[in-house]
N, C-alpha and C positions, 0 to 999 in steps of 0.2 A: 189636338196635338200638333196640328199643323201649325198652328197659330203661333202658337210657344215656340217650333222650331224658325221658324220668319221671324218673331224677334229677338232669339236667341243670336243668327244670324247676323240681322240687322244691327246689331248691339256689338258684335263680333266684331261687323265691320267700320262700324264708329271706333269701337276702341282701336284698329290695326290702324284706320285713317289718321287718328290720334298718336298710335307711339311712331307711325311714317313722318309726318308733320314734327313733332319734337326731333325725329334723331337727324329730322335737316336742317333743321335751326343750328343744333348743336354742328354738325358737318360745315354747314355754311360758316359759322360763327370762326370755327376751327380751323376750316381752308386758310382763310388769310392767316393767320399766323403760321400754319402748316408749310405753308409758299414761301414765308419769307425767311421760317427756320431752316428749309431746305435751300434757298438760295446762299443765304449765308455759310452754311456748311459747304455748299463747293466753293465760294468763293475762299473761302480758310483753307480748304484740301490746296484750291489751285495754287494761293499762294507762297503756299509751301517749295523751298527747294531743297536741295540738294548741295552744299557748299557751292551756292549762288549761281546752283544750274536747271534752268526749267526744265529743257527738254533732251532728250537721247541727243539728238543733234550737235546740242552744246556741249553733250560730256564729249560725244564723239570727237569734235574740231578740239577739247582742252587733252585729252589724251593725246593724241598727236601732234599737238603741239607740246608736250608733256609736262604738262600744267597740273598731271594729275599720275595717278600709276593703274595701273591694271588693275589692281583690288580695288582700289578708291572708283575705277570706272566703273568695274561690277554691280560695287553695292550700290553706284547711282542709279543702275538699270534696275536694280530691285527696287532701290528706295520710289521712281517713277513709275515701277509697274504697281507698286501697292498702292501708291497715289491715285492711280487710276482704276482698281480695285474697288478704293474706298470711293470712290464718284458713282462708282456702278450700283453702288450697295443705298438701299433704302435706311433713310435713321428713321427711329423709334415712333417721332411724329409722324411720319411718312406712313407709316405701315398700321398708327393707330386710324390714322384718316382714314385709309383704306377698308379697313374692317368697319369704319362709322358707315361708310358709304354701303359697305355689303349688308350691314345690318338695315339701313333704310331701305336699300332695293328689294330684300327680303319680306318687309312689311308692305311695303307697296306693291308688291306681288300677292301678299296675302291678301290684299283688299282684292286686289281683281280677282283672285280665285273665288272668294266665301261672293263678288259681288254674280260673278255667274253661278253659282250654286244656288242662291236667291232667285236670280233669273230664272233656273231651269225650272224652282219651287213655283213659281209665280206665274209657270206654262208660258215663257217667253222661248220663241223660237231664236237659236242661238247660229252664227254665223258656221260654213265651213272649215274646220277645226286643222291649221297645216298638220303636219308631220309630227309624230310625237315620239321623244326620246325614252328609253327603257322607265326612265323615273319621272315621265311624266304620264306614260300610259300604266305605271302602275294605281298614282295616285288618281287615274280617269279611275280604273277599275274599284278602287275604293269609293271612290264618290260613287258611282255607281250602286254602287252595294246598298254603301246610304241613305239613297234614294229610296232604293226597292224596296230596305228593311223599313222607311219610313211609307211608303205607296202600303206594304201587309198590313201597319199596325193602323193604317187609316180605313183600311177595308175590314178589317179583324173587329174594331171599335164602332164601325157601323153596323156590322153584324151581331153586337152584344146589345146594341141601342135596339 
């Protein structure tokens, strides 16, 4: 049983090594265009005015010189605060990279975990473990279990031999 469970394991961890490695190909491949849809997107936001006025400053000096009226200066400061709204705000690319990337760190976390779980299987002495957060010492506690339910059915099964 042991056996089976080491290449279950093993196999586990081949394939999370495998969708880790794919989903960075595709992240990597994705970054550059990712980069440069988002640059062009401020660069379109920046160039945006306001009846050919960039900045607060500028409506400020065309009002007073009254190049402009009091509503027309309002709506500038709106039209310049959403402007820079939209710069804050992640587009669609931006936020699909993002999840590519969460999804490979995910799988690449999985290999480390199934790759110490192997270890522990393997009676490899394992380093001093930091601090561990509510949902990581749950999942200690699960693997744990794991283990033990697999240590009974290895002693249970030499006991029927």
């Amino acid at each position: 049983m042991t056996n089976n469970l080491r290449q279950e394991l093993e196999q586990e961890i081949e394939l999370a090594k495998m969708m880790a490695a794919d989903i960075d190909k595709v992240y990597k491949k994705y970054a550059k265009a990712a980069l440069q849809a988002q640059q062009d997107r401020l660069y379109k936001i920046r160039a945006e005015k306001y009846k050919g006025y960039s900045t607060e400053a500028e409506l400020h000096n065309a009002y007073g010189y009254g190049e402009i009226t009091i509503d027309e200066y309002d709506e500038g400061r709106d039209f310049l605060a959403a402007l820079e709204a939209r710069e804050s705000q992640m587009s669609l690319i931006e936020k699909h990279r993002k999840n590519l990337k969460e999804i490979r760190d995910n799988w690449k976390g999985t290999v480390i975990e199934l790759q110490r779980e192997l270890d522990e299987l393997n009676g490899e002495k394992k380093e001093k473990q930091p601090k561990l957060n509510a949902f990581e010492r749950l999942e200690q506690e699960r693997h744990t279990e794991r283990l033990a339910a697999l240590q009974l059915q290895e002693s249970l099964g030499s006991v029927i031999k």
